[in-house]
N, C-alpha and C positions, 0 to 999 in steps of 0.2 A: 504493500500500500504506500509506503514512504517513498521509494520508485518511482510509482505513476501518480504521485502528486506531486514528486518537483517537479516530474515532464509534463504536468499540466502548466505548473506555474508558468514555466518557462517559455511555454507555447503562449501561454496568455499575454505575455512581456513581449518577444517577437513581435505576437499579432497587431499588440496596443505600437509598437513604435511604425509596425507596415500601415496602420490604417493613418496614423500621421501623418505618414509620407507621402503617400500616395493619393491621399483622397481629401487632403484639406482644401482642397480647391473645387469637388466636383461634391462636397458634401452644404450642407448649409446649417449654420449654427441659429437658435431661435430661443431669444429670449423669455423665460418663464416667468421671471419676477425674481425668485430667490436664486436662481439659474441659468445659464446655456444649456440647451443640449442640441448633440449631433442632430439632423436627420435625413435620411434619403431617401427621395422618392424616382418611381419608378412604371410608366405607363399612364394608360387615360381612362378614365372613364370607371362608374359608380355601381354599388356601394364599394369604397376602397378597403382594402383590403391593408390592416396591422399588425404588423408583426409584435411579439413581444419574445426577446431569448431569453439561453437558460443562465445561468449562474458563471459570470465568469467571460460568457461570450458576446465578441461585439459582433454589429450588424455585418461586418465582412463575409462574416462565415454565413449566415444569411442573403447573402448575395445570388450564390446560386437559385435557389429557391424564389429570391424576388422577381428575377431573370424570368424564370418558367413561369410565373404569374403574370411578370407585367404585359403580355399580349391581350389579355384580356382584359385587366381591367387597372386602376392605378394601387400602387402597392407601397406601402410604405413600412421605413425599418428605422429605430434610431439607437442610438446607445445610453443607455441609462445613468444616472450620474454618476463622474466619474471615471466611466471607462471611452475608452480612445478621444476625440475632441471634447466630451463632453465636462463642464464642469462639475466637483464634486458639488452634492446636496448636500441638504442637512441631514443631520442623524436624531433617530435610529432610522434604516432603510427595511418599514415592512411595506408589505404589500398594500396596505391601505395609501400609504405614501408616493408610492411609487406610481399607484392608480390614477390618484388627481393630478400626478405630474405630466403621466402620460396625457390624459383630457387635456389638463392644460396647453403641452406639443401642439397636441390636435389642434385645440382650438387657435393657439396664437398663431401657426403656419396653415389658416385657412382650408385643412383637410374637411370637407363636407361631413357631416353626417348621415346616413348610421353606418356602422364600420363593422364587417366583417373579421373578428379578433382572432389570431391565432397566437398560440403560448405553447415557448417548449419548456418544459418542464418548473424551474421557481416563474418562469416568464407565463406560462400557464395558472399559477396562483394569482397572478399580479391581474391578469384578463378575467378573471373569475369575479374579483373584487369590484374592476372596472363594471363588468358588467352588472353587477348588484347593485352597483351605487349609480349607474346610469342609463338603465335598462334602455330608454328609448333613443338611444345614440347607438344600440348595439342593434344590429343584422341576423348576426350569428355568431357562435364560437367554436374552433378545434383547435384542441387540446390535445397535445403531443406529450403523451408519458407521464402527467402533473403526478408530483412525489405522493405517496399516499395519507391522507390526513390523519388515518389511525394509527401512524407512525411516526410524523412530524408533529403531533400532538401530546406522543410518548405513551398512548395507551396501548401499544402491541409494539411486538420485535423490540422492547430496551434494549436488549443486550448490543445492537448496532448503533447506538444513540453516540457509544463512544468514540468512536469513528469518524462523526461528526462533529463534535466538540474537539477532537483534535486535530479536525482541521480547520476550525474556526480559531481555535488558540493559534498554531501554526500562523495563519494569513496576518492574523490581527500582529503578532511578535512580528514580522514586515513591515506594517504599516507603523507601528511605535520604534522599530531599530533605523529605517531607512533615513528618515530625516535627519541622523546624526553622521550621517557617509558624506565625506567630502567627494564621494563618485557623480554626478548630477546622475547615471543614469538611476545609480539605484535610488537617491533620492524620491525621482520622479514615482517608483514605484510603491508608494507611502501613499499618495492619495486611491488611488485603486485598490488594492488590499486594502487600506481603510473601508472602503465604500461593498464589497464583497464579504469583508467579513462581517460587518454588519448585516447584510441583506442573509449569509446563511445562518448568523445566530437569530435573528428573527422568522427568518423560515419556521424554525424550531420554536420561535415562540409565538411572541404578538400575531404575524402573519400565518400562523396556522389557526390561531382563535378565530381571528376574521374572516378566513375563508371556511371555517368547520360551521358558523353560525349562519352561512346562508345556506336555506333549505331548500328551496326551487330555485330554479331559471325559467319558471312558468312553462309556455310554450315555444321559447326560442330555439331556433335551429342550434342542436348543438352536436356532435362528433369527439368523442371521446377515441385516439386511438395509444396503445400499447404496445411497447416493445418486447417480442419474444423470449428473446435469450438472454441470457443470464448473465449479470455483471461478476466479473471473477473476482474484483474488491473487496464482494462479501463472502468469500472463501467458502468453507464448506457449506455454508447458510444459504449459498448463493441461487441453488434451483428453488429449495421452498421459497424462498426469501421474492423472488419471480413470479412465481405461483400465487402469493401474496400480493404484491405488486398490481396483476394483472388483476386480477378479481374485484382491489379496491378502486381500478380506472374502469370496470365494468359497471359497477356501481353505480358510480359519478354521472355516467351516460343517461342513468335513468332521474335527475334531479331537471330533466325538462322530459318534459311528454312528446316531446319530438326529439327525442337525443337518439344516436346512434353510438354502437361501441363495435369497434374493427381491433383486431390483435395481428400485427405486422410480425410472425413466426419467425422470421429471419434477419429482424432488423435488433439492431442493439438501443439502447439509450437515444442516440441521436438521431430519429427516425427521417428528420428531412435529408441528411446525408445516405442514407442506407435505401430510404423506398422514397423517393423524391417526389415518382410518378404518382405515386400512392397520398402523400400528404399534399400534391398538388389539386389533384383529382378530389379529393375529400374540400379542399376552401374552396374549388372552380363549384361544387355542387350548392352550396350555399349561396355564392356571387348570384350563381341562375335562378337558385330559387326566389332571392331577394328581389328579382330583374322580373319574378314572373314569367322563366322559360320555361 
């Protein structure tokens, strides 16, 4: 586990200096009030389509996926405070926070109403919220893999709870050591760890209350889909631990009376990278039904 979290970190670090490079001039920054943040848009025409990612990741890795969408209809991705151009927010980063930030995006860069939401995984809690607290700005929602709430709540699987907290301690000792490096790069990476390890110690807290307490989505189109296989993270736990997984995002499909739940067998965690055509296919179904096709 210690392995495949510094090679995440370090992918995270990469990623946040490539999207500086490359994209500060084709991205547009949009003031919130307490805030910048990134965003990019991509295509024409309604209801548009939002992205929200998972933990950690910024809208580059999202790119692909905008790409496949934007023929159809406009599609938008941004980065949450913080990460790549975006400036850090206030703290703490739960999901009710992060929701009116997102409204607010919307609203100051003039994206139309109602939006069709898609969320991978913490990005899927954050959509949940949005959509509770804004029902009539929302179209529809799919939900890629969102963590399960009887686990990020702490009432089932504890024993994997620690695993979590030591990777929120981990991120957070970055963001409190980096400011005292006379490196600028590692510096710079104090604000992002900051903003991450917040957003995963509130996953676990605040932002699992808030998304555990809405009971419906009424009748909105919603798409709940799962990743099959098994994160090897969770070692021997790892197929139950799947199995569990899978059953609690089956669930979730059924908190709108027009939900649907798809289990992508061969796709891992990151389902837009893995079944592309599949999590396209599942937002383009919504766009049409919004469109009345």
């Amino acid at each position: 586990m210690g392995r495949s979290l510094a090679a995440l970190l370090g992918a995270c670090l990469t990623l946040a200096v490539c999207v500086r490079e490359s994209h500060a001039l084709s991205d547009r920054m949009v003031d919130i009030g307490s805030h910048r943040l990134q965003i990019h848009q991509e295509g024409d025409g309604a209801p548009a389509v939002v992205i929200d990612a998972g933990l950690a990741d910024q809208l580059e890795k999202l790119r692909p996926l905008q790409e496949r969408l934007a023929g159809v209809t406009l599609v938008v991705t941004y980065n949450r405070a913080g990460y790549g151009q975006s400036e850090p927010g206030p703290l703490p980063r739960d999901g009710g926070r992060e929701a009116e930030e997102l409204k607010a995006l919307l609203e100051k860069a003039s994206i139309p109403e109602p939006y069709v939401l898609v969320g991978h995984s913490l990005g899927a809690l954050n959509v949940q919220m949005f959509a509770a607290r804004h029902p009539k700005a929302v179209a529809g929602m799919v939900l890629l893999d969102p963590p399960p709430l009887s686990f990020i709540l702490g009432q089932e699987w504890e024993g994997l709870r620690g695993m979590a907290e030591r990777m929120t301690t981990e991120w957070q000792a970055i963001a409190d050591s980096a400011p005292r490096s006379t490196d600028a790069q590692e510096k710079a990476k104090a604000t992002f760890f900051r903003m991450i390890a917040s957003e995963h110690r509130e996953m676990f807290g605040q932002t699992a209350r808030l998304v555990s307490a809405v009971a419906t989505f009424g009748d909105k189109p919603l798409v709940v889909i799962a990743s099959g296989k098994p994160n090897p993270a969770f070692g021997e736990a790892a197929e139950k631990f799947q199995q569990y997984w899978i059953e609690q995002n089956r669930a979730l499909s059924g908190k709108s009376t027009h939900g649907k739940f798809i289990l992508a067998h061969g796709s891992s965690h990151f389902l837009y990278v893995d079944v592309p055509e599949l999590v396209a296919e599942s937002v383009l179904s919504i766009v049409q039904e919004a469109r009345g096709e």
